[in-house]
DSSP file (Angstrom, degrees, kcal/mol; ACC not computed):
  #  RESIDUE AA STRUCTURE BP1 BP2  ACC     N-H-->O    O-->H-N    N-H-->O    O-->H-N    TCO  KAPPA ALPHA  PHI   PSI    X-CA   Y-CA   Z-CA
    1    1 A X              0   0    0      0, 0.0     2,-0.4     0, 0.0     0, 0.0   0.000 360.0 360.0 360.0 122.2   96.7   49.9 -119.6
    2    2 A X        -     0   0    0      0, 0.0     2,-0.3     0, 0.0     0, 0.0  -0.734 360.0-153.0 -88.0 120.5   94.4   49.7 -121.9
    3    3 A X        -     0   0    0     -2,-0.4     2,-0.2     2,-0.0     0, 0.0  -0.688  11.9-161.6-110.1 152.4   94.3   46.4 -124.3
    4    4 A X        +     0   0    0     -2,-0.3     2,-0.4     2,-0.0     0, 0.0  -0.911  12.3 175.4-116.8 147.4   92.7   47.0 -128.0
    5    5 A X        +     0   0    0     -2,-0.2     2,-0.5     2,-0.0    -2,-0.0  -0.940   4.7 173.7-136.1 107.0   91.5   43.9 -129.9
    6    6 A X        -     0   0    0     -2,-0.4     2,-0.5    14,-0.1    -2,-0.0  -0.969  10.8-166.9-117.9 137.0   89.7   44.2 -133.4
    7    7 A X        -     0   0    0     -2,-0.5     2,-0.6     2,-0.0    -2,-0.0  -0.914   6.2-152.5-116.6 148.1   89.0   41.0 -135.2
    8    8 A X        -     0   0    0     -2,-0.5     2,-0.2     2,-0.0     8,-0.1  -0.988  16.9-176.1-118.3 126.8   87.9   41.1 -139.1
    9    9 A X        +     0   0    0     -2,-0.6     2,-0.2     7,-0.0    -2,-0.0  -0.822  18.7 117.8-128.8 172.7   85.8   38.4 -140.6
   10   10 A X        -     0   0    0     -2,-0.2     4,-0.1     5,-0.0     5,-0.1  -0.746  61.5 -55.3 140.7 156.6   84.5   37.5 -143.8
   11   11 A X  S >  S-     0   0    0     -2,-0.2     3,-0.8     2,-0.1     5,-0.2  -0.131  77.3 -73.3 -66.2-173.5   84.5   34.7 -146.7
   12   12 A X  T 3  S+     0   0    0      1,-0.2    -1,-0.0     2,-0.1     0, 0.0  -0.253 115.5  16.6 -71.3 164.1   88.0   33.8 -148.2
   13   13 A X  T 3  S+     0   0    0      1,-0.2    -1,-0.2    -3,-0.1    -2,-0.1   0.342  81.2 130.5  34.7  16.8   89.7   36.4 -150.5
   14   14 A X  S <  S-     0   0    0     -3,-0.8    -1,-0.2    -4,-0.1    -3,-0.1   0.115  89.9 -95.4 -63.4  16.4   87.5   39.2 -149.5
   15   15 A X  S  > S+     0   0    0     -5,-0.1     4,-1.7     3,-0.1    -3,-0.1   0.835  78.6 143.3  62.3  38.9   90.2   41.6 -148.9
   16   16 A X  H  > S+     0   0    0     -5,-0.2     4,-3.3     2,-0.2     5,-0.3   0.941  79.9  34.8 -66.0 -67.1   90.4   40.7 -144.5
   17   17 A X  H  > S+     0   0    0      2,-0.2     4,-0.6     1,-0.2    -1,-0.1   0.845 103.8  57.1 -96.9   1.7   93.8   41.0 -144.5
   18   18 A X  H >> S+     0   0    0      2,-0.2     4,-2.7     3,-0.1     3,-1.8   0.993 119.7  47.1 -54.4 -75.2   94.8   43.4 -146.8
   19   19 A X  H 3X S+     0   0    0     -4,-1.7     4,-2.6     1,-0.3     5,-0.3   0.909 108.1  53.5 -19.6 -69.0   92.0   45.5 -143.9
   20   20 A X  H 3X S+     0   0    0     -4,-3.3     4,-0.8     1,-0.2    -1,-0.3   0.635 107.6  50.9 -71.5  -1.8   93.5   44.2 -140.9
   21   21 A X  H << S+     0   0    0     -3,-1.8    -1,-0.2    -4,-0.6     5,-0.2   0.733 109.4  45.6 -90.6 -40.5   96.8   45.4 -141.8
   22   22 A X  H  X S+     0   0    0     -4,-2.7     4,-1.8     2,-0.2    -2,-0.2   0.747 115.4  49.3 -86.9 -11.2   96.1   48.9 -142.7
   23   23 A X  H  X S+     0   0    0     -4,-2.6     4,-2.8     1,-0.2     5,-0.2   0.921 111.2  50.7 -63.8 -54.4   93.9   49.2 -139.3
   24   24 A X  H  <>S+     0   0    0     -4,-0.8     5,-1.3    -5,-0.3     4,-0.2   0.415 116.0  42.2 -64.6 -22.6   96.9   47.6 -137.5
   25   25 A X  H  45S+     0   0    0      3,-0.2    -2,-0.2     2,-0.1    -1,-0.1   0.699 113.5  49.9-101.9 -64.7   99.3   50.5 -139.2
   26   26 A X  H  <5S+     0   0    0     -4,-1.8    -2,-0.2    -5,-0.2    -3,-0.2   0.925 120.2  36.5 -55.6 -55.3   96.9   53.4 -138.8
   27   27 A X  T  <5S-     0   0    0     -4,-2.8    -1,-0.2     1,-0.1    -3,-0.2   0.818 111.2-108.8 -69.7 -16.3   96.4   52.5 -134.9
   28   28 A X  T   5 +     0   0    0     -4,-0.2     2,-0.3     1,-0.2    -3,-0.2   0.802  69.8 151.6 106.4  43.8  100.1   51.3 -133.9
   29   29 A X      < -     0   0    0     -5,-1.3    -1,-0.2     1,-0.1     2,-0.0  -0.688  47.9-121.3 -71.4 136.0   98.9   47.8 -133.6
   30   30 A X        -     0   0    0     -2,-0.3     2,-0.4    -3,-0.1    -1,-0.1  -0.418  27.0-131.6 -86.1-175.3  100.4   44.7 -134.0
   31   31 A X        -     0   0    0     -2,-0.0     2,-0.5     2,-0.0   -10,-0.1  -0.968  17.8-174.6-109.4  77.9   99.0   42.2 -136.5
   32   32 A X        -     0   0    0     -2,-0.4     2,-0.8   -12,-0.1    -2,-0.0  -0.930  13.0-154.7-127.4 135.8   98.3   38.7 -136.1
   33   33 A X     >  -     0   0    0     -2,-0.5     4,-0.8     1,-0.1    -2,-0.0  -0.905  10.7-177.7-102.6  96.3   97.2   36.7 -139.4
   34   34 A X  H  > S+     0   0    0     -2,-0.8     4,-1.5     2,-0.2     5,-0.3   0.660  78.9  73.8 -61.2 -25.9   95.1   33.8 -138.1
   35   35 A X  H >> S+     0   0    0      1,-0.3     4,-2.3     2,-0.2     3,-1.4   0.967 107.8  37.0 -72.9 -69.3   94.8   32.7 -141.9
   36   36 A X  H 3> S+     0   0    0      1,-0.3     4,-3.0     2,-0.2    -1,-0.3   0.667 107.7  57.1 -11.4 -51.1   98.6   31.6 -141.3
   37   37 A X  H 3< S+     0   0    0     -4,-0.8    -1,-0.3     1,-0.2    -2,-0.2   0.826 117.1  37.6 -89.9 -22.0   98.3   30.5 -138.2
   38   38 A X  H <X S+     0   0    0     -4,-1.5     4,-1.8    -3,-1.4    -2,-0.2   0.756 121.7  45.9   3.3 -67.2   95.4   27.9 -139.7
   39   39 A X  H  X S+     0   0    0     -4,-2.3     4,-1.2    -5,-0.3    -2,-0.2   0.862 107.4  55.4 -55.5 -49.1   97.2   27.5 -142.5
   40   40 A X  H  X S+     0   0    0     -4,-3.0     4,-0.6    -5,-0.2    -1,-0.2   0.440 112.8  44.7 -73.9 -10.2  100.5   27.0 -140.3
   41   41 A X  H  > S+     0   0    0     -5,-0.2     4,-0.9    -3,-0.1    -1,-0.2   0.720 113.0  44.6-125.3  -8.1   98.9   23.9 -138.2
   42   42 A X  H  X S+     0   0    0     -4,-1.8     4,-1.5     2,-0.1    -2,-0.2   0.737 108.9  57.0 -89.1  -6.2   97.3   22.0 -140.8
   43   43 A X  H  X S+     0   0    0     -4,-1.2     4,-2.2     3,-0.1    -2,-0.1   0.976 121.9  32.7 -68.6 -86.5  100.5   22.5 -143.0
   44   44 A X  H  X S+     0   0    0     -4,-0.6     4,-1.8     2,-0.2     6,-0.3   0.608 113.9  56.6 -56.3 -26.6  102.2   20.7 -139.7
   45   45 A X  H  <>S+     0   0    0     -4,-0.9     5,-3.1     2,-0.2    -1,-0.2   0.917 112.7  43.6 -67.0 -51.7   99.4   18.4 -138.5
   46   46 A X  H ><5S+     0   0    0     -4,-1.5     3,-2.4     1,-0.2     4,-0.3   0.971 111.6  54.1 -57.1 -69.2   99.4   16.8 -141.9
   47   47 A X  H 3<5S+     0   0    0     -4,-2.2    -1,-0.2     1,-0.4    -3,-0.2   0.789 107.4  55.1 -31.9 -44.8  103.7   16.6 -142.1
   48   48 A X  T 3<5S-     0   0    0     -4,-1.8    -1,-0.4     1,-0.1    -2,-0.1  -0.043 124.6 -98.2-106.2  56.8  103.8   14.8 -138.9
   49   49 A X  T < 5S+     0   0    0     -3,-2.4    -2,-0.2     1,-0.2    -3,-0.2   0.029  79.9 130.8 110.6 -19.1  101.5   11.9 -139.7
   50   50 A X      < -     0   0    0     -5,-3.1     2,-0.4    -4,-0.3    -1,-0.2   0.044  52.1-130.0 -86.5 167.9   98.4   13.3 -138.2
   51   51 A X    >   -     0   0    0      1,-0.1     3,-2.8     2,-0.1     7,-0.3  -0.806  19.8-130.0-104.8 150.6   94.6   13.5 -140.1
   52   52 A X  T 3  S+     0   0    0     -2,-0.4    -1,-0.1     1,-0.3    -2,-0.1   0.367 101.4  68.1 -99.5  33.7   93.0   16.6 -140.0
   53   53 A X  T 3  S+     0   0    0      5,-0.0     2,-0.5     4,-0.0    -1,-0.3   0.229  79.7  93.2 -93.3  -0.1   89.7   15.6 -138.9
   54   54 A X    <>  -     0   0    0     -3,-2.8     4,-1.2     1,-0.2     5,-0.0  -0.976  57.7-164.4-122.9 122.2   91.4   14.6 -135.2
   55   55 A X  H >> S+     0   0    0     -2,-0.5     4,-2.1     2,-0.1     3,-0.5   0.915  88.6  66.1 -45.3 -65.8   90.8   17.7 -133.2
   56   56 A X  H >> S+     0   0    0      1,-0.3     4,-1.4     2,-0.3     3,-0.9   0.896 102.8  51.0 -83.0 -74.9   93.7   16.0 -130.6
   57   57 A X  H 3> S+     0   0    0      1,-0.3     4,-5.3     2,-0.2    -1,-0.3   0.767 111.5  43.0 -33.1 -44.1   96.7   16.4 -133.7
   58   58 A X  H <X S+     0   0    0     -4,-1.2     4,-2.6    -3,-0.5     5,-0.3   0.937 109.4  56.4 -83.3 -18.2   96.2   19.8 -134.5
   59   59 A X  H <X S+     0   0    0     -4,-2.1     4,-2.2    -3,-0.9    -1,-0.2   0.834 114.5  40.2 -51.9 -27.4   96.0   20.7 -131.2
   60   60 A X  H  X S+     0   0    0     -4,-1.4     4,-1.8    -5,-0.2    -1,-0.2   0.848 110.4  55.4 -87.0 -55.8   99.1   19.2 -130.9
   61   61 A X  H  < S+     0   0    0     -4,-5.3    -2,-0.2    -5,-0.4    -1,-0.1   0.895 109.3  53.4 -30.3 -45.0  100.2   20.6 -134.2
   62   62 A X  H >< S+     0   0    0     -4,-2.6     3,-1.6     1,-0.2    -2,-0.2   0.897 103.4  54.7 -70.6 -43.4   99.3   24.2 -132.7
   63   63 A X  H 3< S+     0   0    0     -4,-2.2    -1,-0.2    -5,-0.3    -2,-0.2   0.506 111.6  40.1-102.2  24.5  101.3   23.9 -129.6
   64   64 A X  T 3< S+     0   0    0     -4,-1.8    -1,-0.3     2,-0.1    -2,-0.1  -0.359  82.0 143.8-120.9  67.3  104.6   23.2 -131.1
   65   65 A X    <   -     0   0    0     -3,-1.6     2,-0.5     2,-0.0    -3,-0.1   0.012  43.9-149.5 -58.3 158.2  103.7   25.7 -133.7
   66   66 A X    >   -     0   0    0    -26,-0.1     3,-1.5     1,-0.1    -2,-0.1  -0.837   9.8-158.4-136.8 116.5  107.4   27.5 -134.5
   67   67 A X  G >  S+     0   0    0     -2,-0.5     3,-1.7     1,-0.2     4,-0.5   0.636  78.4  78.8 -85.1 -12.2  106.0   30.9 -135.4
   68   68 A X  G 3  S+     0   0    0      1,-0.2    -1,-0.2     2,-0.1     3,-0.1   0.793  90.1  61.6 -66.1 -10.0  109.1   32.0 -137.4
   69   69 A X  G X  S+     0   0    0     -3,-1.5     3,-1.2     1,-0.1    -1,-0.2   0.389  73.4  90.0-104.5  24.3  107.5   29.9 -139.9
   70   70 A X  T <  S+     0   0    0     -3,-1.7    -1,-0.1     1,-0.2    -2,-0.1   0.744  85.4  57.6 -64.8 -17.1  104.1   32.0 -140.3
   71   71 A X  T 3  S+     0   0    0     -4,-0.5    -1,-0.2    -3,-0.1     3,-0.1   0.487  73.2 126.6 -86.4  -0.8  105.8   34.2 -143.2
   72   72 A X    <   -     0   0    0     -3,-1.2    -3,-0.0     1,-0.2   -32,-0.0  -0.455  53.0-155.0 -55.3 136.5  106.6   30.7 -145.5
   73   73 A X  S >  S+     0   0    0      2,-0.1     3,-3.2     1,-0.1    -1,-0.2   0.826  90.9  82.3 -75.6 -23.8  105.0   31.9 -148.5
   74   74 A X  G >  S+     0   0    0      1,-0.3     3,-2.0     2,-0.2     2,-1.4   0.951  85.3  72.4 -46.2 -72.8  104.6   28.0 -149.4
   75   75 A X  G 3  S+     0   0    0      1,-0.3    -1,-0.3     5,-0.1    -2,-0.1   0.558  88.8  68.5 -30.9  -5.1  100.9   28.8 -146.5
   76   76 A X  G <  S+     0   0    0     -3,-3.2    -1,-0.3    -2,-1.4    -2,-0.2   0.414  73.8 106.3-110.2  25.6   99.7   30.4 -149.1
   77   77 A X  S <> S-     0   0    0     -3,-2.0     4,-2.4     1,-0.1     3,-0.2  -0.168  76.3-109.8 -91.0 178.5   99.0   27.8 -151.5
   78   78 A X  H  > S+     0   0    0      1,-0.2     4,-1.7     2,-0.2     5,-0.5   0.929 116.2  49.3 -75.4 -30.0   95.4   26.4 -152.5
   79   79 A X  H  > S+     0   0    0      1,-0.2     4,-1.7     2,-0.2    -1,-0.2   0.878 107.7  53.4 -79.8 -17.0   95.9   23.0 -150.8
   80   80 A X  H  > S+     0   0    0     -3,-0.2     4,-1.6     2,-0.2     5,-0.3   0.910 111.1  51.6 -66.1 -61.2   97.1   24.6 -147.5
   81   81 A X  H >X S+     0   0    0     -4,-2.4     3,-4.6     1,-0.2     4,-1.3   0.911 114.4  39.4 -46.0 -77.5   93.9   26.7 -147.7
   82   82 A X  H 3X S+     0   0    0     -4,-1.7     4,-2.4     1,-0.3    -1,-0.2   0.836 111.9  51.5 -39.0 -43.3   91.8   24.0 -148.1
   83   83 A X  H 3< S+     0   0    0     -4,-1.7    -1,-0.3    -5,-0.5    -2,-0.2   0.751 118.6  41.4 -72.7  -0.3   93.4   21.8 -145.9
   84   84 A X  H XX S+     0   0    0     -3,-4.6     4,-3.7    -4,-1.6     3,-1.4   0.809 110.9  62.4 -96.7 -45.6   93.1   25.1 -142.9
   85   85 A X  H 3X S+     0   0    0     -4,-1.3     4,-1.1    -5,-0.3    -2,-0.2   0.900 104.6  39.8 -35.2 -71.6   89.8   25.5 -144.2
   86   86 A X  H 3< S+     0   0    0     -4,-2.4    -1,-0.3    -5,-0.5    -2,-0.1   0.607 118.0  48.7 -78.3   1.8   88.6   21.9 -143.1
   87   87 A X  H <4 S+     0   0    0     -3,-1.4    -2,-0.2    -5,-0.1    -1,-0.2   0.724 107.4  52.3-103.7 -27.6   90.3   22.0 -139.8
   88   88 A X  H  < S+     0   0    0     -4,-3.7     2,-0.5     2,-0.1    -3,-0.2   0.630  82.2 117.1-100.0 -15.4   88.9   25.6 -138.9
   89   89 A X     <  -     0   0    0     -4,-1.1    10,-0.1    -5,-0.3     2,-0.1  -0.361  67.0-136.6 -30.7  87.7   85.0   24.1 -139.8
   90   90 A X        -     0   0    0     -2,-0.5     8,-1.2     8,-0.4     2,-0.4  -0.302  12.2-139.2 -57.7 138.8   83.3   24.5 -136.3
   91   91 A X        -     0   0    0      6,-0.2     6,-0.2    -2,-0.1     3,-0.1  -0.789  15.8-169.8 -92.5 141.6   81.3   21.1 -135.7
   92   92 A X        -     0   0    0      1,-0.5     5,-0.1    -2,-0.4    -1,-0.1  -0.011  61.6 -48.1-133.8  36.7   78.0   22.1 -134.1
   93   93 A X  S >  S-     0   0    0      3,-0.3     3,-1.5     1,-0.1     2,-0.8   0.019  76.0 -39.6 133.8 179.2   77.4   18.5 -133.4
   94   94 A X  T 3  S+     0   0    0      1,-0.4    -1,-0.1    -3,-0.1     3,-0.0  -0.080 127.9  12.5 -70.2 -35.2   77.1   14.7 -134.1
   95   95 A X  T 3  S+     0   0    0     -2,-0.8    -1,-0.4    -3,-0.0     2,-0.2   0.143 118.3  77.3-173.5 -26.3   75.7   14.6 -137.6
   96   96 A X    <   -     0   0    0     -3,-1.5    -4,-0.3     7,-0.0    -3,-0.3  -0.663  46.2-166.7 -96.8 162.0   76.1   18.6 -138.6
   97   97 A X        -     0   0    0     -6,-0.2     7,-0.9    -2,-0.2     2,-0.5  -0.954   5.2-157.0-126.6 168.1   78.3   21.0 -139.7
   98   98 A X        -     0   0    0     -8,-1.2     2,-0.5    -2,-0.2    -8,-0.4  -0.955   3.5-163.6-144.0 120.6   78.3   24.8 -140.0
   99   99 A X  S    S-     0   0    0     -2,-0.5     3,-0.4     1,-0.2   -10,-0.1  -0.960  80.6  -9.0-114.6 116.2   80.6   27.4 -142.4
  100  100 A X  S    S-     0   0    0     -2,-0.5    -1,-0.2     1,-0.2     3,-0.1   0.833 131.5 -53.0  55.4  41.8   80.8   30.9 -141.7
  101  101 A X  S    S+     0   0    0      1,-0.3    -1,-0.2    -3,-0.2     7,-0.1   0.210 109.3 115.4  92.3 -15.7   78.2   30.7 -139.0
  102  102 A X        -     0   0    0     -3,-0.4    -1,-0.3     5,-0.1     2,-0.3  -0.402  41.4-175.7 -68.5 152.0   75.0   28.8 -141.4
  103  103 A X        -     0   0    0     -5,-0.2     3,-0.2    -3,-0.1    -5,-0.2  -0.933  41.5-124.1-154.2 164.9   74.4   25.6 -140.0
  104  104 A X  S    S+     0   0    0     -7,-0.9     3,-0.3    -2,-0.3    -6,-0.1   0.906 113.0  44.7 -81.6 -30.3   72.0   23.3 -141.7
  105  105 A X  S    S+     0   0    0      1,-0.2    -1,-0.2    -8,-0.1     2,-0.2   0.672 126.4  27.5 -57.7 -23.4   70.0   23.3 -137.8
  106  106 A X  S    S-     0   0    0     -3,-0.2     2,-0.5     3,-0.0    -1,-0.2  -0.767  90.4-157.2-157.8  65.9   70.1   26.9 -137.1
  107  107 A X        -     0   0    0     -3,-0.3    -5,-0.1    -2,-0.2    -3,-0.1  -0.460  30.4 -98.9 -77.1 132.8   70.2   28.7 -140.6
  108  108 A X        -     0   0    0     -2,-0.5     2,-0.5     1,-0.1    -1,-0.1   0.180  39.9-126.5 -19.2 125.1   71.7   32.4 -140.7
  109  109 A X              0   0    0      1,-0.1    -1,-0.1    -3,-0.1    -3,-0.0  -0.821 360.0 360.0 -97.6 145.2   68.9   34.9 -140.7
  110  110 A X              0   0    0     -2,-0.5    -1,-0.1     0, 0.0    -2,-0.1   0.364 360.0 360.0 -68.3 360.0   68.8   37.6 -143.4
């Protein structure tokens, strides 16, 4: 059996999932909307007390995720982005940070 995976990237509102949806229709794929699932664990991190700078809440946030609630439209509001937005930030170490692959050590080549 052959397993298919396409991932889509890109800044915010670039039309990613609107893309990954019709890709997902035209090959008989399923779907998975990461911006949700982001969305869906800083939404939850915050609710149960935790800040979303501590890696160890949303991880905990993630794995009692309830995925029946990835469809709330409420995930799609601006402070839920932002707050998914600052959780989903890779740290690329002590003193840096890096968004959409720039980092202020290692800048994005043209």
């Amino acid at each position: 059996m052959t397993h298919v995976i396409i991932a889509v990237d890109g800044p915010a509102a670039s039309g990613k999932g609107t893309l990954a949806k019709r890709v997902a229709a035209h090959y008989g794929l399923r779907h998975l909307d990461t911006g949700s699932l982001y969305r869906a664990v800083a939404r939850d991190t915050v609710a149960h007390g935790g800040d979303l700078t501590d890696a160890s809440a949303a991880a905990t946030a993630a794995s009692r995720l309830d995925v029946a609630t990835l469809t709330d439209p409420a995930l799609r509001s601006a402070g839920l982005g932002e707050a998914a937005s600052w959780r989903s930030i890779p740290r690329c170490g002590p003193s840096s940070w890096s968004i959409n692959g720039a980092s202020p050590r290692f800048p994005r080549g043209r």
